[in-house]
Structures are given as structure tokens and as C-alpha cells.
N, C-alpha and C positions, 0 to 999 in steps of 0.2 A: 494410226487407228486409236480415236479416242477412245479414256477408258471410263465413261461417264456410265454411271448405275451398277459398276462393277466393285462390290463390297465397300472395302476404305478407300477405294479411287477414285469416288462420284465426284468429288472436286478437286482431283487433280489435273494438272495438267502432262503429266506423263503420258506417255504410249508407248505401245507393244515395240515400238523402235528402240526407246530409249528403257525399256524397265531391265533391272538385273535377270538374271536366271533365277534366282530365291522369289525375287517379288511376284514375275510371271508366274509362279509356281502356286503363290499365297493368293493372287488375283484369280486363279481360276478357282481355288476352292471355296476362297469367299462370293465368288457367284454362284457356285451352289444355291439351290433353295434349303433354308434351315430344315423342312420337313426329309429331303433328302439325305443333310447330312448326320440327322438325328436318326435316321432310318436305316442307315446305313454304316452308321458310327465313324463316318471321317472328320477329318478334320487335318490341320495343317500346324505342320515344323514350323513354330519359327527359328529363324534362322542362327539365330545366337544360339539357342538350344543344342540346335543341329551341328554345329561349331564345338560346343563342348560336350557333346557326347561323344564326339568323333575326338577328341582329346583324350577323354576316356579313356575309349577304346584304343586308343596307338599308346598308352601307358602298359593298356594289359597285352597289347602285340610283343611289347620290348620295344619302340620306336626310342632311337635316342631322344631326351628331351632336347626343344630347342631346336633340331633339325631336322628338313623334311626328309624325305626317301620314296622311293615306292613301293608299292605295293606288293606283299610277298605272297601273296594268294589271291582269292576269288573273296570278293566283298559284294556280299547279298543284301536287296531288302524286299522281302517277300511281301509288303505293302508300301511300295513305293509310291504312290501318289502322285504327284508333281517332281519328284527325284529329290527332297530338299535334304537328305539325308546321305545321297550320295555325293552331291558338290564337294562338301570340304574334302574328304578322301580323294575324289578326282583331282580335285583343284591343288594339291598337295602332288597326289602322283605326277600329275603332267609338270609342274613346276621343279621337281628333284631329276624328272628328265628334259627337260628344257634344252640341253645341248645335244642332246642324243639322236637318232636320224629320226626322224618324225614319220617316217611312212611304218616305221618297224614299232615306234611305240603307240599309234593310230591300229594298227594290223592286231597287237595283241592288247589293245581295252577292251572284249570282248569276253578272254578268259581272267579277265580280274576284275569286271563289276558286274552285276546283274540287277535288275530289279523285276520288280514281277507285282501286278495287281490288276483285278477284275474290269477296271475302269479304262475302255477301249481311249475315251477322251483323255485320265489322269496318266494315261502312258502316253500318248501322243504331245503331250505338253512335257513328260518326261525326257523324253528322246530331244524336243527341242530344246531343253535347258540345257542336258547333258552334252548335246551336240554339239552348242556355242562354244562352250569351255576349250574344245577342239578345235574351234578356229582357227587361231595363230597357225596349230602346226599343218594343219590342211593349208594356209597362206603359206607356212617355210617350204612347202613341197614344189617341187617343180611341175606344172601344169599339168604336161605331159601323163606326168605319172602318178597327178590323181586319181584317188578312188570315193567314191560315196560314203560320208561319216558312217561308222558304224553304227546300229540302233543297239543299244544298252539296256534298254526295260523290252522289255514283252507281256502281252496280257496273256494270265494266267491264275491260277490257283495257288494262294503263297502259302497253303495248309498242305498241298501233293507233295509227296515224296519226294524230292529231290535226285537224279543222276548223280550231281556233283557234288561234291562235299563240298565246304565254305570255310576259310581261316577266320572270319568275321561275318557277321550277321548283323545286321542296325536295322531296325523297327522305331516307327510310329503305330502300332497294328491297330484297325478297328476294338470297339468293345461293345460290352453287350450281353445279355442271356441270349443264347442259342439255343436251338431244341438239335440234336442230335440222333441219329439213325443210330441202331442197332450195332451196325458196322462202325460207325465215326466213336460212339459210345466205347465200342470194345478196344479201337484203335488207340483211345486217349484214357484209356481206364487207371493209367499208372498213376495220372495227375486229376483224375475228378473226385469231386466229391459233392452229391447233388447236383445244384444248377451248373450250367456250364458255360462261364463266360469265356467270349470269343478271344480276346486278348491274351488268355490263358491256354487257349488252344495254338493258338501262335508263336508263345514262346515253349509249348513243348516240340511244338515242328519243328524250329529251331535249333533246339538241341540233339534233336534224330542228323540234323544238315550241317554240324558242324564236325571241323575236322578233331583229330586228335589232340591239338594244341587250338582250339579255335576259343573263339571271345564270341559272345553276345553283350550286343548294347542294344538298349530300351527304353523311349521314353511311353510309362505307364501310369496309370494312376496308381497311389501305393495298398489299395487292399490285399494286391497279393501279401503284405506280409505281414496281414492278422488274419483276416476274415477265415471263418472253417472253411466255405466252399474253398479256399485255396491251398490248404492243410497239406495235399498231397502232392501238390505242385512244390508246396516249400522245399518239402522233403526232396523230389526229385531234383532240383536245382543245386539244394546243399550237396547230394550225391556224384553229382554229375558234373557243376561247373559251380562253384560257390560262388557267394557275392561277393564282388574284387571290391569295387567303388559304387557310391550311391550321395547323386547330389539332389538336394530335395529342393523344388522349386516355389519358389512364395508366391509370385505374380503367376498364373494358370489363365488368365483371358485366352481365351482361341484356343487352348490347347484340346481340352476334353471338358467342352461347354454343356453345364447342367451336371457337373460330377462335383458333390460335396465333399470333395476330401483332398488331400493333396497330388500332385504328382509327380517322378519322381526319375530322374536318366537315373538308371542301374546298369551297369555292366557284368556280365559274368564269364568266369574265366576256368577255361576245363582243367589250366594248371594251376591246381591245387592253392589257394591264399589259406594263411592265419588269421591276416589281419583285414579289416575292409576299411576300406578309407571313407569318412562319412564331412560331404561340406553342402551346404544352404547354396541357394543361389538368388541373391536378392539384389539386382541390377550390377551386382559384384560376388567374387565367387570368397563367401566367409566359412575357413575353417570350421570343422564340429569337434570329428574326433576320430582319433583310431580303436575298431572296435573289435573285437573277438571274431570272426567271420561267423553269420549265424548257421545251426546247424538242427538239423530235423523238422518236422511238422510242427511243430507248436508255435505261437508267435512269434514274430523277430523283433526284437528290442534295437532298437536304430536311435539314438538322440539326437532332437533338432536344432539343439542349441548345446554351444560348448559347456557351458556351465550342468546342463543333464548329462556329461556324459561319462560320470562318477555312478547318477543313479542307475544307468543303463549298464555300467560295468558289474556294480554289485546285485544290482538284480537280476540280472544271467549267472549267478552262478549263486543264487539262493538256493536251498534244497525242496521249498514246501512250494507250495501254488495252493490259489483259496480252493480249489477242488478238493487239491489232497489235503488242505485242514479240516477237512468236513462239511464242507459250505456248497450248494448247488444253487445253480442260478437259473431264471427260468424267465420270459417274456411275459408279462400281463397280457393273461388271454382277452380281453376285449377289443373289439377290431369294432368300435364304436358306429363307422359308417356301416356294417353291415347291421346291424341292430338299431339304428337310428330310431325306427317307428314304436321303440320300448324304455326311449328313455324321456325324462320328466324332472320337470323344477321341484315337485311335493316327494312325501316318502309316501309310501302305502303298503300294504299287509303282504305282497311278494316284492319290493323293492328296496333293493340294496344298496348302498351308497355307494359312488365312483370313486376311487384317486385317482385322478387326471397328472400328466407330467407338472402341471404348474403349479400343483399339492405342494412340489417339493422346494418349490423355487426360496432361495436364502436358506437351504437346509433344514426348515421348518416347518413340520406338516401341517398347514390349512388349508381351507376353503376359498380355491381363487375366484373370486366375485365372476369372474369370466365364465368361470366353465357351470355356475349355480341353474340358468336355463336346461342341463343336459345333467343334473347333480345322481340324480336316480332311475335305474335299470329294475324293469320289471323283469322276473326271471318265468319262465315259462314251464317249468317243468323240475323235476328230481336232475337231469343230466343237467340243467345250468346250474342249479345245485352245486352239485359237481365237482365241475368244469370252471367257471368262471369265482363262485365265491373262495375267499380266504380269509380266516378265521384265525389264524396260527401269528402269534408275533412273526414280524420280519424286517429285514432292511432293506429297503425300496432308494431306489437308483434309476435318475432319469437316466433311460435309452441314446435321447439325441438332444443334443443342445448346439445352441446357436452360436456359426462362427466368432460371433461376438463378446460372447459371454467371459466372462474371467474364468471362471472356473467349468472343466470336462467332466471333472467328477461332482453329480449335484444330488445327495442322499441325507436319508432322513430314517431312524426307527422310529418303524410301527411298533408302539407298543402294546401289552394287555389293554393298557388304561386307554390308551386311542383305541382301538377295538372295541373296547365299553360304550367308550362315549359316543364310537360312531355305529352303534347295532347291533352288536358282537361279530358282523363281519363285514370285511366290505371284496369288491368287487377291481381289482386291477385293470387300468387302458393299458394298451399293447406300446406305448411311450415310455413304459416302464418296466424296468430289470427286478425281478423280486428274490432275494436272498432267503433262503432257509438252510436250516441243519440239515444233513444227510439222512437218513431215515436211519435209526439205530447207530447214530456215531454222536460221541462228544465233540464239538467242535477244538480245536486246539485254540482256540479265539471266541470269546464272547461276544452275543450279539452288541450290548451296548458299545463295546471295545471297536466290535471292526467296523459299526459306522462312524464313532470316531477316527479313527486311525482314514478311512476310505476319504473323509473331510480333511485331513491333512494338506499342507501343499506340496509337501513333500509327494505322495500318494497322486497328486494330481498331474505333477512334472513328471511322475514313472506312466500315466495310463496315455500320455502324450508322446510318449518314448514308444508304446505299444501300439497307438492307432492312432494313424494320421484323418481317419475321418470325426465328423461329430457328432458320429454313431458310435456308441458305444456297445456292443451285444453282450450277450449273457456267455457265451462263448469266451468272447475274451477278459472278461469280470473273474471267469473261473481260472484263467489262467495266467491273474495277477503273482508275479514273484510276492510272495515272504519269506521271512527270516523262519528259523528254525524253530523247535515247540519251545525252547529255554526262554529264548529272548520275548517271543509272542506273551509265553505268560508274565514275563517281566514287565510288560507293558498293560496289565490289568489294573486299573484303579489308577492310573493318570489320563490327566486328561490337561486341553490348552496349551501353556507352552511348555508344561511339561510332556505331554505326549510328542509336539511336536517335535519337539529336542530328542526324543528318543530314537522315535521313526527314521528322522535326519541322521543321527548316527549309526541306524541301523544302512540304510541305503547310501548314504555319502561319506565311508569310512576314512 
């Protein structure tokens, strides 16, 4: 059976005869139609991924390195899909028994793997991958006293309570906002906070289904370990099964298509780590660093690169964060397409000038010739007043920047004088982070200072360590490490390579 119009097969010459179990598995979900798989948030293991997650995970079982064994428990994946997650652990178990009577180790793969997901078809393609792998020893059997391969996936709910506990748990899980009932809401309350994405709902199931000594492994996108809406997931994790290992992937094609940020196999481990082991995976698995296992709700500081992973050491264990110096962050209220029909190239007697994100572009606030057609907002009323104008110095911080771009942190002070010059006040798009003082606090950092200091590259390798997307939120602005009030005010009135050199030995001791 050819596999002509099926995803990356159309020109091959392969068939269903000859494809591995992995590939059979990656062919059905790239026939998906995109609107489905978008709609539904799947998407498919590859196989090498699949291989070193499950390496992972048999480091935090205790597997001796080097040699195979079997399986000492129940290995779940509560969205299995095509099974591409359970192969290597199968494929591992059946080979460490290879000599052993083959009707007895056929008879009990039923209480050592399971999968489970909604997709009548992604289980049926399951059971036949999983199946194959069984061959040989349904061949060592004697005719006679064959029996029919066991089925290994079932369709089911990988969100339901579980009967049986699990020593390990491997996910690929959907993701996604989901609207939750009442009841799923009150079920999952320990780890939400606002919206509620499904992938997050999947790994607190998770950890309700594992056993006393169990592991989960994950391949995720990494917001869980900045974003707030995940805040209380962090916390429960760090409580419950801290993070052992986390390789973070450079190349994401096919993984979790249309997601701006990175992603990332993590492992967690209910027996208790210090340390987490942090490596890249860029067509070869490169060292990062060993890092403090992180701990509570606030972001996790993970360095991508070995050479960050000094700043990630000393900035987990700063005492201040821009919050607690004084400093609150806040989104530029204009959400420009909803107000589209109000804004205009001229000024006039109710309109106020935009900073648009590309104001900020090179650190310098001007007038991006681009955005001049849409330059002024008519305000309608006292409440856009309000609401939308600012008047007050600030330090403004583009939101989102482009994978490409050199630098993550891209900001600029507003000053009195630019406020002068542009009206006495202007009007923030929602692409922008806007910095002010606390309402009745000194900051422990001047405004001039800490848009210096946030320009550093220093400062830009730390917010890189903090958030693998290239979104940056206001949330996690306020919950940049600093140094203590000595050293901050020590850093007042330098500025260039003298700041830089400072920062640098504040973060890189």
C-alpha cells in the first residue's frame, strides 16, 4: 500500500509493508488535516525525541547506565497517539528479556505498559506499532500455544482518575486553552491560575497517577516555567516531584506547530533532587549545566547555554526582584485592532500620540515611519482619559520580539522631555511593557539606571534564562533577579562599559 499524499510520503516509495513502527506512527498523524490537528492540539513524537526522553526517564528510575532491563512497573501514556513514546521502553523491555519464555513475558505486557487517548484511529495504529515489536516472540512460541498479541493503548480519557498507580508516566499531551466546568475547575484548582491550558491539566493528572517513587517525563512547550497562568502548577511540581532533568530542544518543526517559544523533555522525579541536570538538544545532546532544582511559584531560571549558567546560579539566589524594588509593570492598554476606526496620521484637539513596539526598536525612542499612517488615537471620552493615556515618566519594554532579533530585552526611557515634546502624554499599544514606581515607594533603582542596566547584555542573557518565548510579559519583568539595595545603588551614575562590567560581576561572580 502506497503512501502517496500522505504528509512527508508523497514521494516516497515506502509502504505500510516496509515503514518502522515510529514512521507508521508519524504517517498517520501527518495525514491529519492541519485544521484538525490545530483543533485538537496533536501532533507527533519524533522519534529521536521519543528515544531521549525515555533515557531520561530510566536515569530517574535508577536504570543502570549502559544496560537494558525491564520494566519494574506500569509505564503510562495518557496521550498516546500513535504509541511513539512507548516503543523505546518496550523495545528495551522485550530485548533485556529476549531469553526468557516468551508466552510469560507476552502474558504480562499488559501490567507494564498502557496507553490511552481519545483517538479510536491513534489507538488502533497504536496497538499495531506496539504489536509488531512482539513479533519475534509470538514467532519463538510454539503454534500451538499461541495467543492473540495483547492490545496495549485503549481509548480513553487520559485526564480520568486512574485505578492503577504508574512508576512512570511519558507524555506528548495536547495543548491549548480550555474552558473547564465547575467541577474540572474545582478538580484542578491546586494548579490553575486563570486560563487553563490543557497540557497543564495533563501533567497534574499525572502526578495524582503516579506511584510513590514514580517519574514523569514530558515533552512540553517551556511556558510552564515562567508564564503566571502556570505559577501554581510550578509550585505543585516543585512540591510534589521536582525537576530531575530538562533538555531543551532547538529544532521544534512538527513538534508543537505554531507555538513561539521553545520546547522542552522534562522529567520529574517524586524522589526528591537537589540538583537538575540542564542540556540543549541540537541534532547532538550539548551539555548546559547543573542547576539548583527550582523551587515554588515564581519563575524558573533554567540556562540555555553553558556559558549562562553562572548568571542563572547567581540570580536564583539574589534577594530583590524588580517588584520588590519598587517597580510595577503593566501591558500597554491599546489593543489598536479594537479601536482601529479612532486612529489617524494628523494630531487633533482629542488625540494623542501612539508608542507603537517599533518606537523602541535600537533602544531609541522614535517615530517608526511604518506605524505614522495609525500615529494618533482619538480618545472618546474622560474614561479613555483614564485608561489608556500616560503622562508620568517611564521605562517602556517591548512585549514580543522576533525570533531573530539579537537582543530579548528591547527598552527605551520615556522621559519628561519626550512627554513634552510629544503632548504631555501619550497613549501605550498593548506590544508594550511599561515600567513605573510603586505608588508611594522609592524605588531602590532609578528610572534612568534600570533602563540602563535592563539594555545590558548581561541583563538580556538573565531574561533568556527566564523565558524561552519571545514574549516577554509584564509578569515576568517584575520578577527579574537583582542584587541587593547596596550594590543597585552602587550602580547609579555609571553607565556603558562601566555599567556593563558591573552588572557582569554582579550576575557572573
Amino acid at each position: 500500500m502506497p503512501l502517496a499524499g500522505v504528509g512527508g510520503y508523497s514521494t516516497s516509495a515506502e509502504t505500510l509493508e516496509t515503514l518502522t513502527g515510529d514512521k507508521l506512527g508519524r504517517a498517520y498523524v501527518a495525514a491529519l488535516g492541519p485544521g484538525v490537528r490545530a483543533r485538537h492540539g496533536r501532533h507527533y513524537t519524533p522519534f529521536d525525541l521519543a528515544d531521549h526522553l525515555w533515557k531520561m526517564m530510566r536515569r530517574a528510575l535508577g536504570h543502570a547506565r549502559g544496560k537494558s532491563g525491564p520494566l519494574g512497573g506500569l509505564m503510562r501514556d495518557p496521550a498516546c497517539g500513535a504509541g511513539a513514546l512507548l516503543l523505546p521502553p518496550l523495545r528495551e523491555h522485550l530485548h533485556a528479556l529476549a531469553h526468557s519464555d516468551p508466552r510469560v513475558t507476552l502474558s504480562g505486557l499488559p501490567n507494564l505498559m498502557e496507553g490511552i487517548d481519545v483517538d479510536p484511529s491513534a489507538v488502533w495504529v497504536a496497538n499495531v506499532v506496539l504489536a509488531a515489536e512482539a513479533l519475534p516472540l509470538l514467532a519463538a512460541t510454539p503454534a500451538a500455544r499461541r495467543r492473540p498479541l495483547p492490545a496495549l493503548a485503549r481509548v480513553g480519557d487520559g485526564l480520568a482518575p486512574q485505578d492503577r498507580p504508574a512508576r512512570a508516566v511519558a507524555m506528548n499531551p495536547p495543548y491549548g486553552r480550555v474552558r473547564l466546568s465547575a467541577d474540572e475547575r474545582e478538580r484542578f484548582a491546586r494548579v490553575l491560575y486563570g486560563h487553563a491550558n490543557l497540557y497543564s491539566l495533563f501533567m497534574a493528572a499525572a502526578l495524582d497517577q503516579l506511584a510513590a517513587d514514580g517519574v514523569l517525563g514530558a515533552l512540553i512547550p517551556t511556558s510552564f516555567t515562567a508564564g503566571r497562568y502556570f505559577s501554581n502548577l510550578r509550585a505543585e511540581l516543585a512540591h510534589v516531584a521536582p525537576l530531575r532533568e530538562a533538555a531543551f530542544v532547538a529544532e521544534r518543526d512538527g513538534v508543537f506547530a505554531g507555538v513561539l517559544q521553545e520546547t522542552c523533555l522534562a522529567v520529574f522525579s517524586k524522589r526528591k533532587a537537589r540538583r537538575t541536570t540542564v542540556v540543549c538538544l541540537n541534532g547532538r545532546v550539548v551539555a548546559v549545566a547543573k542547576v539548583r532544582s527550582p523551587r515554588g511559584a515564581a519563575p524558573w531560571l533554567l540556562p540555555r547555554r553553558s556559558d549562562d549558567a553562572h548568571v542563572a546560579a547567581a540570580a536564583s539566589a539574589m534577594p530583590v526582584s524588580l517588584a520588590s524594588s519598587g517597580w510595577k509593570a503593566s501591558t500597554g492598554p491599546l489593543v489598536w485592532n479594537r479601536r482601529r476606526q479612532d486612529l489617524y496620521a494628523e494630531g487633533g484637539e482629542r488625540r494623542k500620540m501612539i508608542v507603537w513596539a517599533a518606537d523602541l526598536d535600537g533602544g531609541q525612542l522614535h517615530r517608526d515611519k511604518q506605524r505614522d499612517p495609525f500615529r494618533f488615537i482619538e480618545l472618546r471620552d474622560e474614561r479613555d482619559v483614564a485608561v489608556l493615556t500616560l503622562s508620568s515618566p517611564a521605562v517602556l519594554v517591548q512585549r514580543t520580539t522576533a525570533p531573530e532579533q539579537e537582543r530579548r530585552v528591547v527598552c527605551v526611557e520615556l522621559t519628561r522631555a519626550d512627554l513634552d515634546a510629544w503632548g504631555g502624554a501619550v497613549v501605550v499599544e498593548n506590544h508594550v511593557n511599561v515600567l513605573r514606581p510603586r505608588d508611594g515607594e522609592a524605588p531602590l533603582i532609578t528610572q534612568p539606571t534600570l533602563s540602563a542596566v535592563l539594555s545590558t547584555r548581561c541583563v538580556d542573557r538573565l531574561v533568556r534564562c527566564l523565558s524561552g518565548s519571545v514574549a516577554l510579559s509584564a509578569y515576568e519583568l517584575e520578577a527579574l533577579p537583582l542584587p541587593d539595595a547596596e550594590t543597585l545603588a552602587a550602580w547609579e551614575g555609571l553607565r556603558g562599559a562601566e555599567l556593563e562590567s558591573a552588572v557582569t560581576a554582579a550576575y557572573r561572580p
